[in-house]
C-alpha positions as semicolon CSV with decimal commas, in nm:
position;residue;x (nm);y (nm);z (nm)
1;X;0,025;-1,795;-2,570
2;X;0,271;-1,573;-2,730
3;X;0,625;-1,527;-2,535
4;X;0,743;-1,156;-2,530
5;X;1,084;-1,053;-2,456
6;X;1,115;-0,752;-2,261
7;X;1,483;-0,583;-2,262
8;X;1,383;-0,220;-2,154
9;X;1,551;-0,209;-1,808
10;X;1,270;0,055;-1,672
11;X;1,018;-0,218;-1,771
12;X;0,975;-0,482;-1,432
13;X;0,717;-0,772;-1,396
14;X;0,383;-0,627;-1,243
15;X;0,375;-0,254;-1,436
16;X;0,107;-0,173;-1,671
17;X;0,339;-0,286;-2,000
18;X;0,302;-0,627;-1,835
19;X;-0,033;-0,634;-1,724
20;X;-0,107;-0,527;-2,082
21;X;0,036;-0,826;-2,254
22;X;-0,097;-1,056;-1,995
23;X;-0,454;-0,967;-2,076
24;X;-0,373;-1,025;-2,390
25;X;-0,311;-1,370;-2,289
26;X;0,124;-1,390;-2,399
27;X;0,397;-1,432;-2,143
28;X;0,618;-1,184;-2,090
29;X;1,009;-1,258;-2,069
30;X;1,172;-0,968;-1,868
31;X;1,596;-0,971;-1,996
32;X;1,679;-0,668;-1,872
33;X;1,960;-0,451;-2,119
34;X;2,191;-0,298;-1,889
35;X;2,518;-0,332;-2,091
36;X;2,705;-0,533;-2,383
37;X;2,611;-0,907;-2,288
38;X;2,863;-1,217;-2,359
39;X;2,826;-1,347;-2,716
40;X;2,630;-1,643;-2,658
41;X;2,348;-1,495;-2,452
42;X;2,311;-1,231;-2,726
43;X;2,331;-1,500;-2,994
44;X;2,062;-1,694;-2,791
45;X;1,835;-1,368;-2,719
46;X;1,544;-1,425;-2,937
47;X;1,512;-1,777;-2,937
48;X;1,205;-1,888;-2,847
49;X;1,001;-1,570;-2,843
50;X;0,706;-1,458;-3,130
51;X;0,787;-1,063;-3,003
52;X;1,044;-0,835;-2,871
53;X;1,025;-0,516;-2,674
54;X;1,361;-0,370;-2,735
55;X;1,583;-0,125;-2,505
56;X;1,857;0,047;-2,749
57;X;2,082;-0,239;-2,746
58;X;2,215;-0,324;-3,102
59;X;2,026;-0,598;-3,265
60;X;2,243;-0,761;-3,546
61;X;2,140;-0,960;-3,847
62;X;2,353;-1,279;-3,664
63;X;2,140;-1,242;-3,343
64;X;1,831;-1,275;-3,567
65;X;1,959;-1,596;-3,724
66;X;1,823;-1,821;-3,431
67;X;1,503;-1,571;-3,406
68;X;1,254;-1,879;-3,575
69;X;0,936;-1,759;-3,401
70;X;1,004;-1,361;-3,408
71;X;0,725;-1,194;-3,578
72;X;0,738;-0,818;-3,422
73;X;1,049;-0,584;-3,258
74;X;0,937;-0,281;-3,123
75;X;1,143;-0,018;-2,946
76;X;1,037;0,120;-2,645
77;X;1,185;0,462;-2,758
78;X;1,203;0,634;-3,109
79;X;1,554;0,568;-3,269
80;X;1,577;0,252;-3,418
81;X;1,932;0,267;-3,548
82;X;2,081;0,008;-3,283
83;X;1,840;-0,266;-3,511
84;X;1,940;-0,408;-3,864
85;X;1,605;-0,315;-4,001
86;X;1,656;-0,483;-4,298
87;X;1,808;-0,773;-4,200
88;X;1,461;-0,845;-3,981
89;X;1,270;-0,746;-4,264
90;X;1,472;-1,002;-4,475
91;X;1,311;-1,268;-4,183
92;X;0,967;-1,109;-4,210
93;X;1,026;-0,966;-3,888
94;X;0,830;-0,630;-3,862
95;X;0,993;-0,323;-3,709
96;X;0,823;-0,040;-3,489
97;X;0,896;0,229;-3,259
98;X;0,745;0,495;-3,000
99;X;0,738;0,830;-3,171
100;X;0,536;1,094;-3,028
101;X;0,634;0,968;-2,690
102;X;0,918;1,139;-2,568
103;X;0,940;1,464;-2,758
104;X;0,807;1,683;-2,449
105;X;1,101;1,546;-2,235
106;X;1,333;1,570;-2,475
107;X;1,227;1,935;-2,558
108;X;1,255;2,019;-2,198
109;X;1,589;1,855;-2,168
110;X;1,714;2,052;-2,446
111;X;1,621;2,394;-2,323
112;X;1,758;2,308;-2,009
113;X;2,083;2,267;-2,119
114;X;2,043;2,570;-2,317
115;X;1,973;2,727;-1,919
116;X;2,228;2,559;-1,760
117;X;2,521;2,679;-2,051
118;X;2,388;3,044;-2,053
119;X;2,362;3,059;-1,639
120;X;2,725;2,841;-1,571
121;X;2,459;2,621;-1,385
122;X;2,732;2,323;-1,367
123;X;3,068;2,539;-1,243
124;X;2,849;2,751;-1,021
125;X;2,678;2,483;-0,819
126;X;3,004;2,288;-0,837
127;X;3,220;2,579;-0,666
128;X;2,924;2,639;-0,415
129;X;2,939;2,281;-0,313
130;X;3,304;2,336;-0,248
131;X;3,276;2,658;-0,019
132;X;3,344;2,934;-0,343
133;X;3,000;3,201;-0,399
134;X;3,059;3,255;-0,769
135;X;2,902;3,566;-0,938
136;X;2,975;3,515;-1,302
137;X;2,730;3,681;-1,534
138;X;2,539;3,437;-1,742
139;X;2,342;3,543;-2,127
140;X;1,979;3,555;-2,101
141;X;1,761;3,291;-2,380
142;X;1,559;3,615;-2,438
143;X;1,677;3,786;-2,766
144;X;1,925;3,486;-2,842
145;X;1,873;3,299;-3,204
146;X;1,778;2,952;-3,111
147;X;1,876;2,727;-3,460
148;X;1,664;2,369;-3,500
149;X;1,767;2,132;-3,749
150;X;1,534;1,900;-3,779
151;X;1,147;1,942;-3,758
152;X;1,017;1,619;-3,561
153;X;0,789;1,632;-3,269
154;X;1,107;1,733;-3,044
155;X;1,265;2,001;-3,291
156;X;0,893;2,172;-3,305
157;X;0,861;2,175;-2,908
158;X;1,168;2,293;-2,871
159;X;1,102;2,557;-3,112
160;X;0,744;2,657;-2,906
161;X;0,969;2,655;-2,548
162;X;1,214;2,909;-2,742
163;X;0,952;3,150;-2,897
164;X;0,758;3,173;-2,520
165;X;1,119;3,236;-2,403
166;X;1,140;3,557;-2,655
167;X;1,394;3,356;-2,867
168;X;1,412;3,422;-3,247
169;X;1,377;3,054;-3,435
170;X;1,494;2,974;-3,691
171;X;1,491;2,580;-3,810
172;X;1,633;2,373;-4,094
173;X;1,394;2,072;-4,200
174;X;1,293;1,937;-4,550
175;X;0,900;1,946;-4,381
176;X;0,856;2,268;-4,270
177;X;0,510;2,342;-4,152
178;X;0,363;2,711;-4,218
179;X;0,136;2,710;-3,980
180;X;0,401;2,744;-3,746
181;X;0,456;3,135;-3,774
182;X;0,694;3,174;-3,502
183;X;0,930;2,984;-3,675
184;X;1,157;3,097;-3,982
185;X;1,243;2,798;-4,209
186;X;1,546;2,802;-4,367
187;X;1,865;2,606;-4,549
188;X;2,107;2,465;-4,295
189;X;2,379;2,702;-4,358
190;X;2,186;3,008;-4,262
191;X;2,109;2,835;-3,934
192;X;2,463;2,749;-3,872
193;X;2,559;3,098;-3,941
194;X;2,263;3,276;-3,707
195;X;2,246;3,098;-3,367
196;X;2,368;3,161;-3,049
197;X;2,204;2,773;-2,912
198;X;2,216;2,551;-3,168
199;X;1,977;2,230;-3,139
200;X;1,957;1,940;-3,324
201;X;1,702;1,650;-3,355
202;X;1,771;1,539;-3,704
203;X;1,793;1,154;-3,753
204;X;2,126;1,006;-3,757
205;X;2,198;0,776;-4,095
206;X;2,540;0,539;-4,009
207;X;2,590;0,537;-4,396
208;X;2,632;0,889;-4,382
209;X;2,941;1,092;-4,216
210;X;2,871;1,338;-3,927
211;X;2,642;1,619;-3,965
212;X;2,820;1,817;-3,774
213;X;3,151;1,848;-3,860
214;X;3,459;2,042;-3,870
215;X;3,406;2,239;-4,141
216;X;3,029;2,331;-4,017
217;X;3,145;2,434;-3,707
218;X;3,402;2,660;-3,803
219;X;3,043;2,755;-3,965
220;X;2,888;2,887;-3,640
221;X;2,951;3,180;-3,453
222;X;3,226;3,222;-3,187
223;X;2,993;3,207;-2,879
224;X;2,727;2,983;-3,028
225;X;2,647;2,670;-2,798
226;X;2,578;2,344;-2,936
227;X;2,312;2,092;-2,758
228;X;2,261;1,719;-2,872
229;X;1,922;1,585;-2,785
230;X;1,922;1,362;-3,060
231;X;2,162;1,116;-3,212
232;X;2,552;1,129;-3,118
233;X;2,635;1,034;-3,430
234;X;2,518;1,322;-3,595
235;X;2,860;1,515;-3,447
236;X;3,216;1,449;-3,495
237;X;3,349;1,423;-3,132
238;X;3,705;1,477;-3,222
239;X;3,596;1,767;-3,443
240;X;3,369;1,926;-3,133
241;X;3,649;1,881;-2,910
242;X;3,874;2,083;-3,125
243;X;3,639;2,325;-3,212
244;X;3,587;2,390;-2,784
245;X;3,985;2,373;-2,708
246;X;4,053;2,662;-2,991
247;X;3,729;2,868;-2,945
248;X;3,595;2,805;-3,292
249;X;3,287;2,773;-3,107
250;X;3,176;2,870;-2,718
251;X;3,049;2,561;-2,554
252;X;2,833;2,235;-2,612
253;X;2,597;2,075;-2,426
254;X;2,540;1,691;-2,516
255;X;2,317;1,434;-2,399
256;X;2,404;1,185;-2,647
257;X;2,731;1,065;-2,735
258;X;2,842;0,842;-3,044
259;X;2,973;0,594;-2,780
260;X;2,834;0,604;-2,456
261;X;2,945;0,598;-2,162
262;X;3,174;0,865;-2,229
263;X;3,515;0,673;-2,260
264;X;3,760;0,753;-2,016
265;X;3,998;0,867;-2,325
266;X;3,698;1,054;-2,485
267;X;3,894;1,392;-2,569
268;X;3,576;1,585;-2,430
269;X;3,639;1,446;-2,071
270;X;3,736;1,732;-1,873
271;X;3,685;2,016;-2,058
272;X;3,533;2,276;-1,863
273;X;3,288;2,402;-2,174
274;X;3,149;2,101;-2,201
275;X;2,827;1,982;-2,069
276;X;2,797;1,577;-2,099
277;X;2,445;1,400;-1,922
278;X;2,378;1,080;-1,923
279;X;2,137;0,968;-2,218
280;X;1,871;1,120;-2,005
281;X;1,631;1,311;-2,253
282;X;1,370;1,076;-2,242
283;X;1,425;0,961;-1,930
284;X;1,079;1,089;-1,791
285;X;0,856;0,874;-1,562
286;X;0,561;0,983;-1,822
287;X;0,777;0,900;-2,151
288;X;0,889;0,592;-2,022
289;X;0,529;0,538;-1,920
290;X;0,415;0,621;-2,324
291;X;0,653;0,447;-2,498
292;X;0,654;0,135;-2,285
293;X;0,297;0,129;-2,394
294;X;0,337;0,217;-2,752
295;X;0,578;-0,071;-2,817
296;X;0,365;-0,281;-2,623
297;X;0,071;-0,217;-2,879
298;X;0,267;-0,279;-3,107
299;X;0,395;-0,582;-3,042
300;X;0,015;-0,672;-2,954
301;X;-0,087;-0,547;-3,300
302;X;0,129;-0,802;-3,489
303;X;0,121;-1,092;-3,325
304;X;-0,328;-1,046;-3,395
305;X;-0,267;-0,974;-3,764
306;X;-0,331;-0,589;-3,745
307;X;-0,112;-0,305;-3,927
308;X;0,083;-0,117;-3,618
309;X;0,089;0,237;-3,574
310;X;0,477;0,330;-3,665
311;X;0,657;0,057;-3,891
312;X;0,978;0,148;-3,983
313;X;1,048;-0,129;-4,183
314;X;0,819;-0,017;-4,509
């Protein structure tokens, strides 16, 4: 019997990811990730365990260094930047995710905060609450230039929700798929230059600086909106923030942050054209249903000496 660590807090003894695993005769060890834990429990994490199902907590190559029996992580989710791929790969520890899992959420999330920027959602139901009846004209999505960078399952449903809306797409991706007529592919800079809702859902590389910084914001239009679905690390924060207080751009709507919660001294707390949820994308009862499946196949896959479905460590 095979002992699998469960961090995923939206993962509890008696659901169908631990049923799963139980009828395939391991244990599962439920650790709940629901914030930085003291050093020695996270040095002590993997020990004694052959597999991991993996919230988005950093995994480090020192937490791996007690790992003896690890044979599989697999995130319950589809970033994998929180794990040192290559130190586990170093360990013959294999990597997976959960892609394919999420990106309907995500997509909806995204347009939605496309919505709620063009409507004033957030001020209007705010002063409502507190006795004001607001009648600020909002932009209609219909006619607007909706930019995608990034061509992933999200980036392409996005793009589908914004062409039934009447929005022209245009998308920057180095796999751009023709069959996809409703979409213009393009370079990056002509996206930048076009919207009016910019989107992204590129990967995020931590070797690489910020994709969005300041020099590609001054890129964008005046009252373009930026949305984060993806990775915060793809924007510069203090770059954004200046970019909002001098008008360089019209408001942004994030979702992800490079450090999140949002920090108290974050200088995006309390400006009113910003838009900040909570890491809540994927937060769907279905995609948390998917992926907690996916990574449990996964994990299931490894352990009985079969290839899984979406190594990210080869």
């Amino acid at each position: 019997m095979a002992r699998i660590l469960i961090t995923t807090d939206y993962l509890v003894p008696g659901d169908d990811v631990d049923r799963l695993l139980r009828d395939h005769g391991h244990e599962p060890v439920h650790c709940p990730y629901t914030g930085p834990r003291a050093p020695a429990d996270r040095q002590a994490l993997f020990e004694g365990v052959d597999g991991a199902i993996l919230a988005a907590e950093p995994v480090t190559a020192e937490m791996l260094t007690g790992a003896d029996r690890l044979k599989v992580l697999a995130r319950s989710g589809v970033g994998y930047d929180s794990v040192d791929v290559a130190a586990a790969a170093a360990r013959g520890i294999r990597v997976c995710n959960a892609p394919g899992t999420n990106h309907h959420s995500v997509a909806e999330m995204a347009v939605g905060l496309m919505i709620m920027t063009a409507r004033h959602l957030a001020s209007v139901t705010h002063a409502v609450r507190h006795g004001a009846w607001p009648r600020e004209p909002g932009r209609e999505l219909h006619g607007a230039v909706l930019g995608i960078v990034g061509y992933g399952p999200s980036g392409r449903a996005v793009a589908r929700i914004g062409a039934a809306l009447g929005m022209t797409v245009l998308a920057s991706t180095t796999h751009p798929d023709p069959e996809d007529d409703f979409v213009r592919f393009t370079d990056l800079d002509a996206v930048l230059a076009q919207a009016d809702y910019l989107s992204l859902h590129a990967r995020a590389d931590p070797a690489r600086p910020p994709l969005i910084d300041t020099a590609r914001l001054h890129a964008m239009k005046p009252t373009a909106v930026l949305v984060n679905t993806a990775r915060g690390s793809l924007v510069d924060e203090h770059a954004l923030a200046e970019a909002l207080r001098e008008g360089t751009i019209a408001a942004a709507a994030l979702d992800v942050l490079d450090h999140e919660p949002l920090s108290e001294h974050s200088p995006l707390r309390g400006m009113d054209n910003v838009l900040v949820t909570s890491h809540l994308a994927g937060q769907t009862v279905e995609a948390r249903a998917r992926a907690g499946l996916a990574a449990a196949h996964a994990v299931i896959d490894v352990l009985d000496g079969r290839e899984p479905a979406h190594p990210v460590d080869r």
